[in-house]
C-alpha positions as CSV (number, residue, x, y, z in Angstrom):
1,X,40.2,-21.5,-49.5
2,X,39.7,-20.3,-46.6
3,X,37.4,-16.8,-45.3
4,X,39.8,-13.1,-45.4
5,X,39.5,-11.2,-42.7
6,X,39.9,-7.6,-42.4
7,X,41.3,-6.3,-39.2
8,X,42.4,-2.9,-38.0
9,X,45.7,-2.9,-36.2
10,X,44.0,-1.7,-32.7
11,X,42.2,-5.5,-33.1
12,X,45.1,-7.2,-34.0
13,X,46.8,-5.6,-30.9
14,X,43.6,-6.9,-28.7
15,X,43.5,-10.0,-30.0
16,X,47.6,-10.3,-29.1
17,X,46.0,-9.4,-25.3
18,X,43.6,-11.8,-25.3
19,X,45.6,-14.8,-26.4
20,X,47.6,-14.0,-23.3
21,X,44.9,-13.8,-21.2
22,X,43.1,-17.1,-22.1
23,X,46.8,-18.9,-21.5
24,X,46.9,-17.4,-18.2
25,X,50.1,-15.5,-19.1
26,X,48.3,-12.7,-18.3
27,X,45.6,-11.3,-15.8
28,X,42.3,-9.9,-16.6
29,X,43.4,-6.8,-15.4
30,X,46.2,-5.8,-16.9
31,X,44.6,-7.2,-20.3
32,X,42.2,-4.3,-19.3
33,X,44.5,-1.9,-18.9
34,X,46.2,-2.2,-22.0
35,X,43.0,-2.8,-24.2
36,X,41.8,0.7,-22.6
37,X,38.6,-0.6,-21.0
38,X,36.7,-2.2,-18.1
39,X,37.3,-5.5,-16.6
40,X,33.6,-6.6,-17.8
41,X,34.4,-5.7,-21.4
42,X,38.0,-7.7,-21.1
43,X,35.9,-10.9,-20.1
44,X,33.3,-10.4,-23.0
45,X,35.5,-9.8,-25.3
46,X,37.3,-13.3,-24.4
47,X,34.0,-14.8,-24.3
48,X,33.9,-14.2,-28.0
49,X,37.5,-15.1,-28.9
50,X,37.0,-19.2,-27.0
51,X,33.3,-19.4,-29.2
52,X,34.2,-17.5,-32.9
53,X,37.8,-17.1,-32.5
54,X,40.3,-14.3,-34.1
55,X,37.8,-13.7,-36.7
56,X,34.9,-12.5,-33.8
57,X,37.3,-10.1,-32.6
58,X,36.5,-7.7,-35.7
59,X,34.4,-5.0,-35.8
60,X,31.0,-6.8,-37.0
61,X,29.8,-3.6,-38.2
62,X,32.8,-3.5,-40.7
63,X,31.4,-3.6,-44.5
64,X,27.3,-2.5,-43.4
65,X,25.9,0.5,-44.4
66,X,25.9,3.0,-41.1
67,X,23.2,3.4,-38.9
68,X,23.2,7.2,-39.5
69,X,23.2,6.9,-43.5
70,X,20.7,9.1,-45.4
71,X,18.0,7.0,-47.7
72,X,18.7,6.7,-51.0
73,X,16.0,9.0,-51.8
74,X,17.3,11.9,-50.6
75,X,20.6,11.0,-52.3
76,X,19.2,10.8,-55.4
77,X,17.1,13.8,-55.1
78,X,20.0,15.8,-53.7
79,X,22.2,14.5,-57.1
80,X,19.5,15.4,-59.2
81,X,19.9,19.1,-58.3
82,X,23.0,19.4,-58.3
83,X,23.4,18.3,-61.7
84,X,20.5,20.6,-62.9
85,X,21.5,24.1,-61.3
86,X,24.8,23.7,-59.5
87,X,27.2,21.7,-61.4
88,X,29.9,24.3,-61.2
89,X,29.5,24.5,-57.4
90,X,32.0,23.1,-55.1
91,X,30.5,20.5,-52.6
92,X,30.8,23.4,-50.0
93,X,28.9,26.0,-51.7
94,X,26.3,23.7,-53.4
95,X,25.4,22.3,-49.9
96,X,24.7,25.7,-48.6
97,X,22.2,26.3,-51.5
98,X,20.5,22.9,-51.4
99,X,20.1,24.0,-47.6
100,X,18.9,27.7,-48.2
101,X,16.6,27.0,-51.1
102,X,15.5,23.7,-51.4
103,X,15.6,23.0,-47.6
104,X,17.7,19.7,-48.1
105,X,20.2,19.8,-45.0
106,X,23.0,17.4,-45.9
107,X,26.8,17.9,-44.6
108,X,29.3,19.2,-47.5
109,X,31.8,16.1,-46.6
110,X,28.4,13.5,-47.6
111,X,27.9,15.7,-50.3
112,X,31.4,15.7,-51.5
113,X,31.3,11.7,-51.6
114,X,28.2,11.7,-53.7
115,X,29.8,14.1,-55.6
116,X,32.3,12.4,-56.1
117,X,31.0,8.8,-56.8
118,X,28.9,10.6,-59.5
119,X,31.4,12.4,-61.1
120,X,30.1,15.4,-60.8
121,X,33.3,17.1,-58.9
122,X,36.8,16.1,-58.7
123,X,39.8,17.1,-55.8
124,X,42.0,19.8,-56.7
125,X,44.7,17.1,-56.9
126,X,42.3,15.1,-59.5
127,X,41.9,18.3,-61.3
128,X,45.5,19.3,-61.4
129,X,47.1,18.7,-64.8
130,X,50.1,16.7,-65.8
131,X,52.7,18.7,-67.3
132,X,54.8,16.3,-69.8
133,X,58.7,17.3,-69.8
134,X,59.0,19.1,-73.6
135,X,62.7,18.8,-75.2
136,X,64.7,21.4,-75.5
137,X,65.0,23.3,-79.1
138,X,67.8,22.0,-81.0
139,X,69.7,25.6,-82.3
140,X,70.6,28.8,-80.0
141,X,68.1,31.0,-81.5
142,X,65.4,29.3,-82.4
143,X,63.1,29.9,-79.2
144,X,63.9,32.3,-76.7
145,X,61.5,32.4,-73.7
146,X,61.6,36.2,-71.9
147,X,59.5,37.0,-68.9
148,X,59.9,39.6,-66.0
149,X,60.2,38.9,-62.1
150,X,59.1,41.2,-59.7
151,X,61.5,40.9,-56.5
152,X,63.0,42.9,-53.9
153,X,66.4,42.6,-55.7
154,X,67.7,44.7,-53.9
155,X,66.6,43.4,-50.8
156,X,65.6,46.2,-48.2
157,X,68.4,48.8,-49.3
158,X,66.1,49.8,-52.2
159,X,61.8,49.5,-53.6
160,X,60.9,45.8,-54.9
161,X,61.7,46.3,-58.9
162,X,61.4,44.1,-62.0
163,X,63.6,42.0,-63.8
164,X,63.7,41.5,-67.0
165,X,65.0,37.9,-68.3
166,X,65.5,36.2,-71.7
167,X,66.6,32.8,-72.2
168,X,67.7,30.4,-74.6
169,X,65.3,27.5,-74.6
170,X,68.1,25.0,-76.4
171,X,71.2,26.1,-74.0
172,X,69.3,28.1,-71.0
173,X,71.9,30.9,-71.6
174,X,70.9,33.8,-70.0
175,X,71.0,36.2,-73.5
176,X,69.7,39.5,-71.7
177,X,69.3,40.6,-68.7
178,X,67.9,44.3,-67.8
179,X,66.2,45.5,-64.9
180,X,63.8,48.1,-65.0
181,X,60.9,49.6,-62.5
182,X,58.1,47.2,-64.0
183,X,57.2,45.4,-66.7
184,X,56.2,48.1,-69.8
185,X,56.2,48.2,-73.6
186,X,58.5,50.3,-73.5
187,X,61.1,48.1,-70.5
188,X,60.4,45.4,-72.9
189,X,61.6,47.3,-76.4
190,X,65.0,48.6,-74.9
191,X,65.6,45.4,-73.7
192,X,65.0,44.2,-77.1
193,X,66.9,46.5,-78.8
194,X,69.8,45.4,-76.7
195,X,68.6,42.0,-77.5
196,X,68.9,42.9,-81.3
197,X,72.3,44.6,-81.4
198,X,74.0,42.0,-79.2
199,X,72.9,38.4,-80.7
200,X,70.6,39.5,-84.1
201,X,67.2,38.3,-84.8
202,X,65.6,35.2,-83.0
203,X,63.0,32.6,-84.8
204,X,60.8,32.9,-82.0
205,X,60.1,34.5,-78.6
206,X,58.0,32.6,-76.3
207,X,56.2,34.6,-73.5
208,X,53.4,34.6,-71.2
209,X,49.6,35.9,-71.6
210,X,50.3,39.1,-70.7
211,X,49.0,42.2,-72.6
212,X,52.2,43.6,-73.5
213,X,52.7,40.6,-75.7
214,X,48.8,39.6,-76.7
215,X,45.4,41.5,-77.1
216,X,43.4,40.2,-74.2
217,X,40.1,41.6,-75.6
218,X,39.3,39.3,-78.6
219,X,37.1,42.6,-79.6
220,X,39.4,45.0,-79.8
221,X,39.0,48.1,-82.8
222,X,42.3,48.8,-83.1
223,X,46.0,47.4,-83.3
224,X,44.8,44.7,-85.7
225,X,44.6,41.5,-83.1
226,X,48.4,42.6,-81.9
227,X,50.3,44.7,-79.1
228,X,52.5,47.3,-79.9
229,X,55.4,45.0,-79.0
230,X,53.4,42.3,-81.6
231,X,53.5,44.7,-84.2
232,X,57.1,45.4,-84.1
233,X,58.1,41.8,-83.5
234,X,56.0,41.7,-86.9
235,X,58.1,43.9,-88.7
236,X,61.0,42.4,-87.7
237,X,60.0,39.6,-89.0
238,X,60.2,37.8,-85.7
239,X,57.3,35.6,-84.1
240,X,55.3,35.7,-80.6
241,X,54.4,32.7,-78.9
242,X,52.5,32.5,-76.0
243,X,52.4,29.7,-73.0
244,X,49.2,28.3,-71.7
245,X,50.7,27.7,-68.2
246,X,53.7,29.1,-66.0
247,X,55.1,25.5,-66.4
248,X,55.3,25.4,-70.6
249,X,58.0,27.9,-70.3
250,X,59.9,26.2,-67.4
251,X,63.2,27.5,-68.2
252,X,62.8,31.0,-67.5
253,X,60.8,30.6,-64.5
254,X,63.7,28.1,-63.0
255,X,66.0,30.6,-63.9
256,X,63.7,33.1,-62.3
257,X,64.4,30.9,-59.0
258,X,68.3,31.1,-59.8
259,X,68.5,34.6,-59.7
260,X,66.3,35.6,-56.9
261,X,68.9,33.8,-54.8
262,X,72.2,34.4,-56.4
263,X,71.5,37.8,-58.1
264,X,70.1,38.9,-55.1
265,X,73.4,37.4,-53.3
266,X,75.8,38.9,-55.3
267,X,74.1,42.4,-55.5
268,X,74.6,42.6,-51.7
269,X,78.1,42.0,-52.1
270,X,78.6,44.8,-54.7
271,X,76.9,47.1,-52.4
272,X,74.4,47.9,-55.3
273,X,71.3,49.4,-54.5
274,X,70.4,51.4,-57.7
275,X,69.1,50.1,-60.6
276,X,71.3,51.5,-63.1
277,X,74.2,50.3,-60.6
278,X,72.6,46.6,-61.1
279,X,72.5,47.1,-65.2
280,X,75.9,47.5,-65.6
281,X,76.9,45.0,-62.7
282,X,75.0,42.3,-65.0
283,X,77.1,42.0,-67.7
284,X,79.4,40.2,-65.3
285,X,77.0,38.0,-63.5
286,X,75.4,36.7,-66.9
287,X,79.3,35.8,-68.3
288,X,79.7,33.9,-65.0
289,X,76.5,32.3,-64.6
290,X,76.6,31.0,-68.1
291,X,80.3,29.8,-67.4
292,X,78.7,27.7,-64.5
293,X,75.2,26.4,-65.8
294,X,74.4,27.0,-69.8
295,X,74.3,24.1,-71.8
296,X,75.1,23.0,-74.8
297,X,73.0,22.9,-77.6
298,X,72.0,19.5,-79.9
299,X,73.2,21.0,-83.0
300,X,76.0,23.8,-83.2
301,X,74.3,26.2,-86.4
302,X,73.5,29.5,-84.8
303,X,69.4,30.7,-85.7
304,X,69.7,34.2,-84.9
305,X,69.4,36.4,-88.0
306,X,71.8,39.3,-89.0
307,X,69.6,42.4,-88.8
308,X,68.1,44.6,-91.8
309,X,70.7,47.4,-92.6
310,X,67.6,49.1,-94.0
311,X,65.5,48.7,-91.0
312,X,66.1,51.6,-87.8
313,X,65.2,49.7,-84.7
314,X,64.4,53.2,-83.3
315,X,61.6,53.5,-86.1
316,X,60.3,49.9,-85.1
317,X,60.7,49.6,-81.1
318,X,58.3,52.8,-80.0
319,X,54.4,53.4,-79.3
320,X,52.5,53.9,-83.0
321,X,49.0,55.1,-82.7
322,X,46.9,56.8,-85.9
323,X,44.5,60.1,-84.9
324,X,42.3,61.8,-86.8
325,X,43.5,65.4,-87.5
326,X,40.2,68.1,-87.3
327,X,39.8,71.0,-89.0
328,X,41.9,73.0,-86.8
329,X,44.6,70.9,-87.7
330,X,45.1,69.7,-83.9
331,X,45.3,65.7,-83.2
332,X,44.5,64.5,-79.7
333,X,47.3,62.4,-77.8
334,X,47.5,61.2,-74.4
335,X,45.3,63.7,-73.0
336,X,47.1,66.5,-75.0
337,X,46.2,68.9,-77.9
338,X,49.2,68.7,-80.8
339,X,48.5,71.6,-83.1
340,X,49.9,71.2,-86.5
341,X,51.6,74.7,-87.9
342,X,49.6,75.9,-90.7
343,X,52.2,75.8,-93.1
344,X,53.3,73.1,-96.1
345,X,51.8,69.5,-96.3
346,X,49.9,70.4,-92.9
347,X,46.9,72.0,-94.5
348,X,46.1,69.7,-96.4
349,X,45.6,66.8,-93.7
350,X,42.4,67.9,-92.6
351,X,40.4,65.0,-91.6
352,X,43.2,62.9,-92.6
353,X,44.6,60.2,-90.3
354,X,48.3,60.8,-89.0
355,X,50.6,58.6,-87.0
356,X,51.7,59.5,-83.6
357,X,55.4,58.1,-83.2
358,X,56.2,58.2,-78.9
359,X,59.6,56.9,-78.4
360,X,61.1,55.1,-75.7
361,X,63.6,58.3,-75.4
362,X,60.9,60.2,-74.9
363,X,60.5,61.9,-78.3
364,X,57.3,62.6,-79.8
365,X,56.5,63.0,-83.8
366,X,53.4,63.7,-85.9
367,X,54.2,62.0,-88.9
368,X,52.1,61.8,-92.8
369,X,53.7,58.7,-94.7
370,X,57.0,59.0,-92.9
371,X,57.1,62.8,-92.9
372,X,57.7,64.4,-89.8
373,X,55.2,67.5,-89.0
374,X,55.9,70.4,-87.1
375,X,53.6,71.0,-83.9
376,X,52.9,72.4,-81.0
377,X,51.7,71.0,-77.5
378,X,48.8,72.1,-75.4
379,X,47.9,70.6,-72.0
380,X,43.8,69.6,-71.5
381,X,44.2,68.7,-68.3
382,X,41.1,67.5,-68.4
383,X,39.6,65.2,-65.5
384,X,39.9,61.4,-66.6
385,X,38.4,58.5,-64.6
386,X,38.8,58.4,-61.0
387,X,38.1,53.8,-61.3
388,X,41.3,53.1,-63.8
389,X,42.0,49.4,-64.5
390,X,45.4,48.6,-63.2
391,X,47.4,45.3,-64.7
392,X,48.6,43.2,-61.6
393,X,52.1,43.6,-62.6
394,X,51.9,46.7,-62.5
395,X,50.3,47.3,-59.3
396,X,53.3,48.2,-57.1
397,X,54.3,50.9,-59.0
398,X,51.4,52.5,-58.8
399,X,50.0,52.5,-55.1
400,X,54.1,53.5,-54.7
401,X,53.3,56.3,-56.3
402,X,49.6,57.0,-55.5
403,X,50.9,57.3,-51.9
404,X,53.6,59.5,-53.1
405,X,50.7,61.7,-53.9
406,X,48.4,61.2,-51.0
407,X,51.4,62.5,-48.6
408,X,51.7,65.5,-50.7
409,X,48.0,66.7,-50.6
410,X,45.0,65.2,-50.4
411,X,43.6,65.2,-53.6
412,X,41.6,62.9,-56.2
413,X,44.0,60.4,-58.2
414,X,43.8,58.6,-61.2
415,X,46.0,55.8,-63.3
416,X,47.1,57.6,-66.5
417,X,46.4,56.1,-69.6
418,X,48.2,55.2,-72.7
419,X,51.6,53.9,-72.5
420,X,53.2,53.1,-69.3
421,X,56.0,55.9,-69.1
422,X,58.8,54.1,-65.9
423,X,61.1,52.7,-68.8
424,X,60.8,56.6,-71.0
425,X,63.7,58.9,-71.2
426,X,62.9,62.7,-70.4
427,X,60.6,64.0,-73.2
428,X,57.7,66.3,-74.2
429,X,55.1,63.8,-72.3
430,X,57.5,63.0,-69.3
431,X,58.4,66.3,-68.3
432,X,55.1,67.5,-68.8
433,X,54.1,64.9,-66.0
434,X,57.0,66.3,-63.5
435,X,56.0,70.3,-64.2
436,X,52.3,69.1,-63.2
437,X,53.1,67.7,-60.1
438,X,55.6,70.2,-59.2
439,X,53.5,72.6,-59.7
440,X,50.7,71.0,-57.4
441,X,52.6,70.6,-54.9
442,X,54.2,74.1,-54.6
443,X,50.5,75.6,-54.5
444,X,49.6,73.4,-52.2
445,X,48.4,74.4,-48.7
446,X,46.6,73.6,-45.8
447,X,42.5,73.5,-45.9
448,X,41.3,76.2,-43.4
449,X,39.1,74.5,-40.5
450,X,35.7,74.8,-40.6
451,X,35.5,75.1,-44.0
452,X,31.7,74.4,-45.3
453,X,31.4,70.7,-47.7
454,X,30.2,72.8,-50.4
455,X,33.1,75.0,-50.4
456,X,36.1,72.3,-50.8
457,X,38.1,72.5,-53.7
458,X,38.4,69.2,-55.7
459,X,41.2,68.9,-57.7
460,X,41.9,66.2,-60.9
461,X,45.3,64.8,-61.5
462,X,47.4,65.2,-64.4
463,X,46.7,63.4,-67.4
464,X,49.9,61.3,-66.6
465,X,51.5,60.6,-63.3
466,X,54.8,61.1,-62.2
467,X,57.6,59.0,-64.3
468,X,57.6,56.6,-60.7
469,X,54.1,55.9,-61.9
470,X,54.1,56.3,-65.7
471,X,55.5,53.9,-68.0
């Protein structure tokens, strides 16, 4: 058998010249015009092709370690650290350590390849995991995947606002559609509600990681391991499932791609620019788009569950908390002080825990084993933390409305806690947000110049924002 020889394709093209040139079909010149290089090279070069032939043409370096490469000393030595203090470090980073504190100057590409070869780091397209396609469900109803898609709906005619979608894993029916200024407990249990009345009671909903639907903090005291849309999911005997990855609940998030181009379409052509315009255009749109692109299912039995008559979805689908009530009968709620009248069962609850009831149409009750107590409201308005954690889904909202507040006066803001009010009817806690900042803004008025440091006046912000910033 005869030898292999590897060639690149700029030595197959000079050996093509030089078998020209040594039958005289062409001169030495032109051969060294199209070989790129001098006249002496041309005739050395076809001093090797007549003694070796095609095979001395090749690079003779080809398969020999380079002249340039590092001993295998400082190869080892440079694995060896890595494995024992950086084995989390990209090749990048861990060659700028080896070079700071063990003075070992090696380029990140070499150290990528030893890397590499040792398996100490893989590519990001090594790394990147296979999703396997997963079969539909069989019944409508028996996993219903809902997420919610911040877009620019309405396109520049209105502020970017959220979505909120569920859809039928067996048919990818589009079963509810809302949109709403950002995703909230409280977006998310009117939507349900709708949900509810419109197709019954699901097997399954299956959602992302986010903490409306599961307790980030494995540590949590209260809310027993679930969210306060968990709980009522709970109740109605419905389970929460939630996705690893964006891809495991592919359906909505390709439906998510639908809309943002046809809903976003067809809004334009309505001429909508409000969200309450949008929610009663998409009763229409979801008919059609079902029309054009549901499927249907394996089996025809319907999963969805006729609801409890005994069960009030008002009851089930709000905000429950438990405070302690103190001797002067007052429980503390959202930054507020809810005195309990003196009178009946009331007296009686001292040191006793109540439940807080805060409805999504902005009603409030003290309630003692389902009884409703009389109270009355009383402002702190006491500083809160100037460094509030803000979800990323929720970020818009808020710098929308933080600069909201910044043009009005400068002033010291804060994120409100408790439940996120944008999705809340007017209430007690609501309208006790707008008086606030109606208030601060009419008193309002320009700093006098020259005014000493120690002089300013620092104000805090309400215990809750504005209902553009409050869930």
């Amino acid at each position: 058998m005869g030898m292999v020889v590897v060639m690149s394709k700029r030595e197959l093209n000079r050996l093509d010249v030089l078998a020209r040139l040594d039958s005289d079909r062409l001169t030495a010149r032109a051969a060294a015009e199209l070989m790129a290089m001098t006249p002496r090279q041309t005739y050395r070069l076809l001093r090797r092709y007549r003694d070796g032939g095609a095979s001395a043409i090749a690079n003779r370096r080809r398969g020999r370690p380079s002249n340039n490469r590092l001993p295998d000393v400082v190869r080892d030595h440079a694995i060896a650290l890595v494995r024992e203090r950086y084995g989390d470090f990209g090749p990048t980073f861990a060659a700028e350590k080896l070079a700071e504190r063990h003075d070992l100057k090696v380029s990140r590409e070499t150290l990528r390849s030893w890397m590499r070869q040792a398996g100490i780091w893989m590519s990001r397209a090594e790394r990147k995991r296979i999703q396997q396609p997963r079969h539909r469900r069989e019944h409508i109803g028996e996993l219903v995947q809902i997420d919610g898609s911040e877009h620019r709906w309405f396109e520049d005619r209105a502020a970017a606002c959220t979505l909120l979608v569920f859809v039928d894993d067996a048919t990818s029916r589009l079963m509810e559609l809302r949109f709403v200024a950002s995703e909230s407990t409280f977006a998310y249990f009117e939507a349900l509600k709708a949900y509810l009345r419109r197709h019954g009671k699901p097997v399954a909903f299956y959602s992302d990681k986010h903490s409306i639907f599961r307790v980030s903090n494995e540590n949590a005291i209260s809310g027993n391991g679930m969210t306060q849309f968990g709980r009522a999911l709970s109740e109605l005997n419905i389970e929460i499932l939630c996705a690893n990855t964006s891809q495991a609940k592919g359906r909505v998030e390709r439906a998510h791609h639908t809309l943002q181009d046809r809903l976003v379409k067809e809004l334009r052509l309505a001429s909508i620019s409000t969200i309450e315009a949008a929610n009663a255009f998409l009763p229409s749109f979801v008919a059609n788009y079902n029309g054009r692109f549901a499927k249907l299912p394996a089996r025809d039995k319907d999963l969805h569950r006729l609801l409890d008559p005994r069960q009030d979805l008002d009851e089930v689908l709000c905000w429950r908390e438990q405070r302690k009530v103190s001797h002067q009968l007052v429980v503390n709620y959202s930054r507020m002080k809810l005195t309990l009248k003196p009178d009946g069962i009331a007296v009686r609850l001292r040191g006793k825990m109540v439940d807080i009831y805060d409805f999504p149409d902005g009603r409030l009750e003290v309630r003692w084993k389902g009884t409703s107590l009389p109270y009355s409201a009383f402002d702190k308005l006491q500083r809160v933390s100037h460094a509030a954690i803000v979800e990323n889904k929720r970020l818009g909202e808020i710098l929308a409305w933080i600069k909201e507040q910044q043009d009005r006066q400068p002033r010291l803001n804060t994120i409100p806690k408790g439940p996120r009010r944008s999705s809340q009817a007017s209430g007690l806690l609501k309208n006790r947000a707008l008086r606030i900042a109606e208030a601060a803004k009419s008193k309002s008025q320009a700093p006098r110049r020259g005014r000493r440091r120690s002089d300013r006046v620092v104000s805090a912000t309400p215990a809750h924002a504005p209902s553009e910033a409050a869930e």
